[in-house]
C-alpha positions as CSV (number, residue, x, y, z in Angstrom):
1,X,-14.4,83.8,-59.7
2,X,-11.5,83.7,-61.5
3,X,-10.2,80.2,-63.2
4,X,-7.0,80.9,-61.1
5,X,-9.1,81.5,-57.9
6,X,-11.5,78.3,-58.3
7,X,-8.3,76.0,-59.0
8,X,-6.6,77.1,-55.7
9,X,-9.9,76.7,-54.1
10,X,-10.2,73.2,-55.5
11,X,-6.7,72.0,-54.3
12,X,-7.3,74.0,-50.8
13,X,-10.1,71.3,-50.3
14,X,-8.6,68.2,-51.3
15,X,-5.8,69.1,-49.1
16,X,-8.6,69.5,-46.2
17,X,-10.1,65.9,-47.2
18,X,-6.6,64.0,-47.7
19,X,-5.7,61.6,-44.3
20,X,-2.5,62.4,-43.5
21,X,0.1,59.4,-42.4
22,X,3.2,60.2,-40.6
23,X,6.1,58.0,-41.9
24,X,7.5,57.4,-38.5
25,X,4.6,56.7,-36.5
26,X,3.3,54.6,-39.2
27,X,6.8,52.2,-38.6
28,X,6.2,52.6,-35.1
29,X,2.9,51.0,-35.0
30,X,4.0,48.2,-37.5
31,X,6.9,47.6,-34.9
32,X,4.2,47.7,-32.3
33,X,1.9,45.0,-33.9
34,X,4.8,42.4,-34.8
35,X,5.8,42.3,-31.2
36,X,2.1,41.6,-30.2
37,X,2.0,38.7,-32.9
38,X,5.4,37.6,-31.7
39,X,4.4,37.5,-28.1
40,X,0.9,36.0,-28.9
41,X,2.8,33.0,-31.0
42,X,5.5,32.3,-27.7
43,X,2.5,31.8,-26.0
44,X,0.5,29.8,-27.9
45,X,3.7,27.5,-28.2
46,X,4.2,27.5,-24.4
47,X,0.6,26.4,-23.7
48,X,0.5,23.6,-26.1
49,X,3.7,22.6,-24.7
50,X,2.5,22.8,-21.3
51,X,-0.8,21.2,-22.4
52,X,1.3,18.2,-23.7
53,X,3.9,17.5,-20.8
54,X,0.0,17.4,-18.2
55,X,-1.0,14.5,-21.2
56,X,1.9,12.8,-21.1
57,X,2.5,12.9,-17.6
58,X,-1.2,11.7,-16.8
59,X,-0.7,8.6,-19.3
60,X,2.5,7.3,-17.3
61,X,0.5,7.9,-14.2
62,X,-2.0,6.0,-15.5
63,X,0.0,3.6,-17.3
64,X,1.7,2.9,-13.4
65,X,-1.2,2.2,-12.1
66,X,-2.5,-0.6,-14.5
67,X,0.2,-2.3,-15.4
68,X,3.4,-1.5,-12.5
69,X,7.0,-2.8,-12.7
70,X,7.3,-5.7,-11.0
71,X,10.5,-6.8,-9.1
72,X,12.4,-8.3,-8.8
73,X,13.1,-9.7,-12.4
74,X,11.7,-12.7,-14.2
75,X,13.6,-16.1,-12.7
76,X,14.8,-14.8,-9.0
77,X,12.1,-17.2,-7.6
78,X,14.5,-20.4,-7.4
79,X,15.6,-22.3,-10.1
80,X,13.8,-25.4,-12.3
81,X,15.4,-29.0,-10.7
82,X,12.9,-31.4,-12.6
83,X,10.2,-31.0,-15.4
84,X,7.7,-33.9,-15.4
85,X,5.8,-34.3,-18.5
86,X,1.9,-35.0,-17.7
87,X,-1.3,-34.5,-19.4
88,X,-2.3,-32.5,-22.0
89,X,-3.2,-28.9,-21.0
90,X,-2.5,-29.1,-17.1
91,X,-4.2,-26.5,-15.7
92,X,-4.3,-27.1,-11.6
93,X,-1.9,-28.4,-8.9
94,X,-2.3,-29.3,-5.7
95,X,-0.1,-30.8,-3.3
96,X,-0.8,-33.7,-1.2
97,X,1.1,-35.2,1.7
98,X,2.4,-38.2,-0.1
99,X,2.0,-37.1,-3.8
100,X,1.3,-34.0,-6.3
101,X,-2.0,-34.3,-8.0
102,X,-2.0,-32.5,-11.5
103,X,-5.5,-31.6,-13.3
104,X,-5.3,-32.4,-16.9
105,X,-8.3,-30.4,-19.3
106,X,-7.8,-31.5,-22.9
107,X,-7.1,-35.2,-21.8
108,X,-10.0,-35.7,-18.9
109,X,-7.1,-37.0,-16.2
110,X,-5.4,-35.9,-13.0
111,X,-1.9,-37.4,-13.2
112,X,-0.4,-38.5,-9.9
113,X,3.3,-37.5,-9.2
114,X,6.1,-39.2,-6.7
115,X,7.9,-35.7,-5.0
116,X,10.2,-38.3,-4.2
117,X,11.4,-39.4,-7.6
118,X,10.3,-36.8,-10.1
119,X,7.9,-39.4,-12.1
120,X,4.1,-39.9,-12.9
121,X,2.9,-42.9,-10.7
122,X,-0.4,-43.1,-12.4
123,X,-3.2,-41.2,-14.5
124,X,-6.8,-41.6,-13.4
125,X,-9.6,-41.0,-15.8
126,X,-12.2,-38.4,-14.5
127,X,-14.6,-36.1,-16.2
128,X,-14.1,-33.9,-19.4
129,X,-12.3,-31.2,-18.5
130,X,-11.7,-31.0,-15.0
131,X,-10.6,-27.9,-13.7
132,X,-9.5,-27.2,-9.9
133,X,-8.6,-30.3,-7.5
134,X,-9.4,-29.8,-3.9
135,X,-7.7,-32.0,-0.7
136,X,-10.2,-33.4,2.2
137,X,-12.0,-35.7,3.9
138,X,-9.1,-38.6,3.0
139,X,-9.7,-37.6,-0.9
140,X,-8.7,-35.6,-3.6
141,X,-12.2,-34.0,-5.0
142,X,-11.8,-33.1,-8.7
143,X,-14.1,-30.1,-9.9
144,X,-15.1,-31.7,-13.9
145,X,-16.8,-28.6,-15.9
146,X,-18.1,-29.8,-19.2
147,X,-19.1,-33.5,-17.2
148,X,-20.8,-31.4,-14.9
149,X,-19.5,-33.7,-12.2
150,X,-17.4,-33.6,-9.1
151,X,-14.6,-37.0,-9.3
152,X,-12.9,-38.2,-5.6
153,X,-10.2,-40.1,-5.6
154,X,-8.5,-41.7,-2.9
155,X,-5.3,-39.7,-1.6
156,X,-3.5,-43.0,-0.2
157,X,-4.2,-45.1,-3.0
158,X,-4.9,-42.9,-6.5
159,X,-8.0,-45.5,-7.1
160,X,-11.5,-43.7,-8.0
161,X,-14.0,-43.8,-5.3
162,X,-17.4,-41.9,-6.9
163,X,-18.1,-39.6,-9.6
164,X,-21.0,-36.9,-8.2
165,X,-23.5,-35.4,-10.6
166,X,-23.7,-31.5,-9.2
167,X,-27.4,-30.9,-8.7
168,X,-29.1,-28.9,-12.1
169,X,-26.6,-30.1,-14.5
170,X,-24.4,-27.0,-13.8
171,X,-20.7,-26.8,-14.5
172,X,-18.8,-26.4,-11.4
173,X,-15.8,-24.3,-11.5
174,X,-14.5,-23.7,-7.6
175,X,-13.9,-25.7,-5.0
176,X,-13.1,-25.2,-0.8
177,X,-13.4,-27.8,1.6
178,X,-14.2,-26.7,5.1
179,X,-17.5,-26.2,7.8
180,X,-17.9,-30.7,7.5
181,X,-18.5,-30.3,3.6
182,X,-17.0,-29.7,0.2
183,X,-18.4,-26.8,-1.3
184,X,-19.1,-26.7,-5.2
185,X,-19.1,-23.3,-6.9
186,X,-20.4,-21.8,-10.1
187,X,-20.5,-18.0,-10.0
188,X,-23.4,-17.2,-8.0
189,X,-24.4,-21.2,-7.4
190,X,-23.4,-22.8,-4.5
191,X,-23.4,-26.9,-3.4
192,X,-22.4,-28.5,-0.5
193,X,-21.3,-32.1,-0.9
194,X,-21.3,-34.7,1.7
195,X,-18.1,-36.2,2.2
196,X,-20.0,-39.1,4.2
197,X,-22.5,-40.3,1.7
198,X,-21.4,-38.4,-1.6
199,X,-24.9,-36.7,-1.8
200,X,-24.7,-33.2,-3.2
201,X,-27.5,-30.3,-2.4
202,X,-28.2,-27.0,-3.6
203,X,-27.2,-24.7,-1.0
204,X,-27.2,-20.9,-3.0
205,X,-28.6,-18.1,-1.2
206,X,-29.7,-14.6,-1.7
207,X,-26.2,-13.2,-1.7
208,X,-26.0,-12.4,-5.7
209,X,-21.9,-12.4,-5.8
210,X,-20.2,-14.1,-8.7
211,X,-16.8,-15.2,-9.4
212,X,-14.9,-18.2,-8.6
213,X,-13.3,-16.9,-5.3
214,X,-14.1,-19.4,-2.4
215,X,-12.7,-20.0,0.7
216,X,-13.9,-21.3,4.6
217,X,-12.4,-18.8,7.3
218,X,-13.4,-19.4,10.6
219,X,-16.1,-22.0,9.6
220,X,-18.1,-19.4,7.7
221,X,-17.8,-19.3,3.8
222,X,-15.7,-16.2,2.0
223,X,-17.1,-15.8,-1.5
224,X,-15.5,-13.4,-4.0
225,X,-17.0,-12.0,-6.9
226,X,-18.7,-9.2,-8.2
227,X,-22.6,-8.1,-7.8
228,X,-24.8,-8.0,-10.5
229,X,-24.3,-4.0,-11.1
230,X,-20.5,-4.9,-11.1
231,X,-19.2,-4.2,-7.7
232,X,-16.7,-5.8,-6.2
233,X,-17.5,-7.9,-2.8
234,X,-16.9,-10.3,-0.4
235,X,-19.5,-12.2,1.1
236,X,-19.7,-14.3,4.2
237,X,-22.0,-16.6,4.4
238,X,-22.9,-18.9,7.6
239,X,-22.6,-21.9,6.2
240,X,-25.6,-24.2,7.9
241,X,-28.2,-21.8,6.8
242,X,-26.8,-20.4,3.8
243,X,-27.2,-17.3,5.1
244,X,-25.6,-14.1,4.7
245,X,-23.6,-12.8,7.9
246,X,-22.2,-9.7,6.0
247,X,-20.8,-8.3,3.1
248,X,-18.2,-5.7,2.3
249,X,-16.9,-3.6,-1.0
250,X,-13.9,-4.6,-2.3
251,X,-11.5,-3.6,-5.3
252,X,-10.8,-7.0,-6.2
253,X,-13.4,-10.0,-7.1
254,X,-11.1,-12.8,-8.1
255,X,-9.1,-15.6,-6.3
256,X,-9.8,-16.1,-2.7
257,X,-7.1,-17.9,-0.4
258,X,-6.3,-17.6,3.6
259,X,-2.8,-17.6,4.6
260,X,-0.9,-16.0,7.4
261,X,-3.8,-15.3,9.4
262,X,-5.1,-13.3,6.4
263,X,-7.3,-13.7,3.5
264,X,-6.1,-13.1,0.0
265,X,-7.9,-12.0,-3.0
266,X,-7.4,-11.4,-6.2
267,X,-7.7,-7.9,-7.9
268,X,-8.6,-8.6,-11.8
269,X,-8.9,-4.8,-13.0
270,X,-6.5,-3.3,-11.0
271,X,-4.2,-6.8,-11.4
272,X,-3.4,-6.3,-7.7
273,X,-3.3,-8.6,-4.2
274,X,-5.7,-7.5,-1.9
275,X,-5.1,-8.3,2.1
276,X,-7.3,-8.4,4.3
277,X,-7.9,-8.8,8.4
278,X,-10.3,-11.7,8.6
279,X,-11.9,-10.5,12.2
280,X,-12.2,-7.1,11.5
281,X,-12.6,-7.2,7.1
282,X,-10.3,-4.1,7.2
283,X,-7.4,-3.8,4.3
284,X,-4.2,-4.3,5.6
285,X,-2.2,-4.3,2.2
286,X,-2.8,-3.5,-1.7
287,X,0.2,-5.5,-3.6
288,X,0.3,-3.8,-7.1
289,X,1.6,-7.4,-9.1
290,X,1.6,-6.5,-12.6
291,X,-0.8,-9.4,-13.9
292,X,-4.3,-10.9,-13.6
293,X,-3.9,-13.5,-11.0
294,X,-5.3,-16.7,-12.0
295,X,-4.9,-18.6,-8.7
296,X,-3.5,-18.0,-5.2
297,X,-2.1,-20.6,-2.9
298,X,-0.1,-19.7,0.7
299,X,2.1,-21.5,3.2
300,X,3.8,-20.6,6.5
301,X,5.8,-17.5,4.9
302,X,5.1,-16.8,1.3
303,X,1.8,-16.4,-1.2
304,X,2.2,-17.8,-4.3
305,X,0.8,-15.9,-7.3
306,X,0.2,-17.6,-10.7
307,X,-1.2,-16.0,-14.0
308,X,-2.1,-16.9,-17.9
309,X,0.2,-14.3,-18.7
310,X,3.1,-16.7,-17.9
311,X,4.5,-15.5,-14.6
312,X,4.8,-16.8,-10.9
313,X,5.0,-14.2,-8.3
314,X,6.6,-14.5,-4.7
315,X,5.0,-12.1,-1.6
316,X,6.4,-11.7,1.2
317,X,4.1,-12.4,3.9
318,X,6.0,-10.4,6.5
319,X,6.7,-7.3,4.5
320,X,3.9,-7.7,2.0
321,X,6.8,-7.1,-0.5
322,X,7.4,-9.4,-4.2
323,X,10.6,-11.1,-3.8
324,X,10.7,-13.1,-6.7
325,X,8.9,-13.9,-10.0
326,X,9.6,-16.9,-12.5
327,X,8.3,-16.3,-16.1
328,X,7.0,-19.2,-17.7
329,X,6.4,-19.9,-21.7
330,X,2.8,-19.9,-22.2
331,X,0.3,-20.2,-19.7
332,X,1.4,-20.5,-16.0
333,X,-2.2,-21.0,-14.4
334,X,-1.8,-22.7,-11.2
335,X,0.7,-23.2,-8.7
336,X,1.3,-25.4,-5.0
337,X,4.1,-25.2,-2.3
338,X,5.0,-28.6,-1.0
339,X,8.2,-31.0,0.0
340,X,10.5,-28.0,-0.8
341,X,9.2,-26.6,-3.9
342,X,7.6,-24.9,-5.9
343,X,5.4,-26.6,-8.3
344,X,4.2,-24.4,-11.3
345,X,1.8,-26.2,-14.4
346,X,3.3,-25.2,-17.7
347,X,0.2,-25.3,-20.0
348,X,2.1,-24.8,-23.3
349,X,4.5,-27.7,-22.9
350,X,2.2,-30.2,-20.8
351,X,4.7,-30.1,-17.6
352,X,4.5,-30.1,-14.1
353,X,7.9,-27.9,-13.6
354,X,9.5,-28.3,-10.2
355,X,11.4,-25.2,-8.6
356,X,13.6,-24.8,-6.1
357,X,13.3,-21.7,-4.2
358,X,16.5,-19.5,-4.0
């Protein structure tokens, strides 16, 4: 073979072997492949932002459900006619027929207040740090945590009648008068005192409920609390055998009250009222409140909410409806109805405040 002939040859076959690439497809596939990236990147933005709007929307959600509006706004509840200066750190209220009895913590007192004029009539000296004051039997009955002792004093008079060791050397922290007796709490422990010879015995039974929600419905005790693996329950319990009649689940465990023929409790976690039938233990009402409600109290048309956080909440007993809130400065954690007011303790300024109700 010729040099000629073997150079043709040669070139024939790295023509053969050469890919060949068509300018124009070649742009069409690059066109092709920037529209996929382009509609893969829309995409990928659309999802996050879709991804984004379900968070957000599930943390307002959430975000309602913990901690809801509350109206009407702070100060609709009335307006403050007197502030009575009192003992240091009030921290409970109750009203009598002749006087307001106010439970003093830091200073080991209840202060005894004239409705009529607006002053402190007299301060009696009861155990360290008495915590919830309780009306029956002719007395007031003064629950004193660190003394481990339960004070009465006369309602008529304000003098001290007997200061009552509570069986064990245990703190009390809840009190209920009801069933012939003045019932002693602490968590699961439960005492009846004897109004009639000031004898106190150890009445706790097998129904495992803590808290410091107690009431007597009906002449069988309502106690509010939770189990020991956390649930939420009220017990009743027939008082003259300390027996349990029944027990249901509940989503509150707090404060216990009865008013308008229904009882009230407290819902800590889900800071909510609770309602409840008292014949039939069925739910009549969920009241989303806004706070963790420290104590209840109820009269002929209203429940009265109070809180640490500060604020006094109105309900509605007819609608089941908040119709007005006060806010206070500091602690707010107890509250009474009584000769035309509202009586609210003011922790941080060591006040009885007196409100009128608008």
């Amino acid at each position: 073979m010729t040099l000629d002939a073997r150079a043709r040859a040669f070139a024939e076959g790295l023509q053969r072997s050469t890919i060949r690439v068509d300018p124009v497809a070649r742009l069409e596939e690059l066109g092709r492949r920037r529209r996929r990236r382009r509609v893969a990147r829309v995409a990928t933005a659309l999802a996050t932002a879709i991804a984004l709007a379900v968070v957000a929307w599930i943390g307002v959600r959430e975000a309602e459900r913990v901690a809801p509006i509350v109206n009407p706004p702070p100060g609709s509840l009335g307006r403050v006619v007197a502030t009575i200066p009192v003992g240091a750190s009030p921290v409970d209220v109750l009203v009598g027929q002749d006087a307001v009895w106010v439970a003093n913590a830091a200073q080991g007192t209840v202060s005894r207040v004239d409705p009529a004029a607006n002053t402190v009539t007299g301060t009696i000296q009861v155990g360290r740090n008495p915590v919830r004051l309780a009306a029956g039997f002719g007395s007031i009955w003064v629950a004193n945590e660190t003394s481990q002792t339960v004070s009465r004093i006369d309602a008529r008079t304000g003098q001290p009648q007997a200061t009552i060791p509570v069986t064990g050397h245990v703190a009390p922290e809840d009190l209920a008068v009801g069933a012939g007796a003045v019932w002693v709490r602490r968590h699961v422990r439960l005492w009846r005192l004897d109004p009639a010879t000031n004898t106190m015995a150890d009445e706790t039974g097998d129904w495992e409920v803590g808290g410091a929600g107690t009431a007597v419905v009906d002449r069988l005790l309502w106690l509010s609390g939770n189990t020991f693996s956390g649930v939420g329950q009220i017990v009743r319990v027939d008082p003259a055998t300390s027996r349990v009649v029944d027990r249901f689940t509940t989503a509150g465990s707090g404060a216990l009250v009865v008013g308008g023929g229904s009882v009230w409790q407290a819902g800590i976690t889900t800071q909510s009222i609770y309602r409840y039938d008292p014949s039939s233990k069925r739910l009549l009402a969920q009241i989303p409140v806004g706070v963790v409600a420290k104590h209840l109290t109820a009269d002929a048309e209203s429940l009265w909410v109070s809180s640490d956080s500060g604020r006094v909440i109105r309900i509605d007993l007819a609608t089941n409806q908040v119709i007005g809130t006060f806010q206070v400065d500091g602690r707010a954690p107890a509250v009474a109805v009584g000769h035309g007011s509202v009586w609210i303790v003011d922790t941080a300024h060591a006040a009885l405040l007196r409100v009128r109700p608008g």
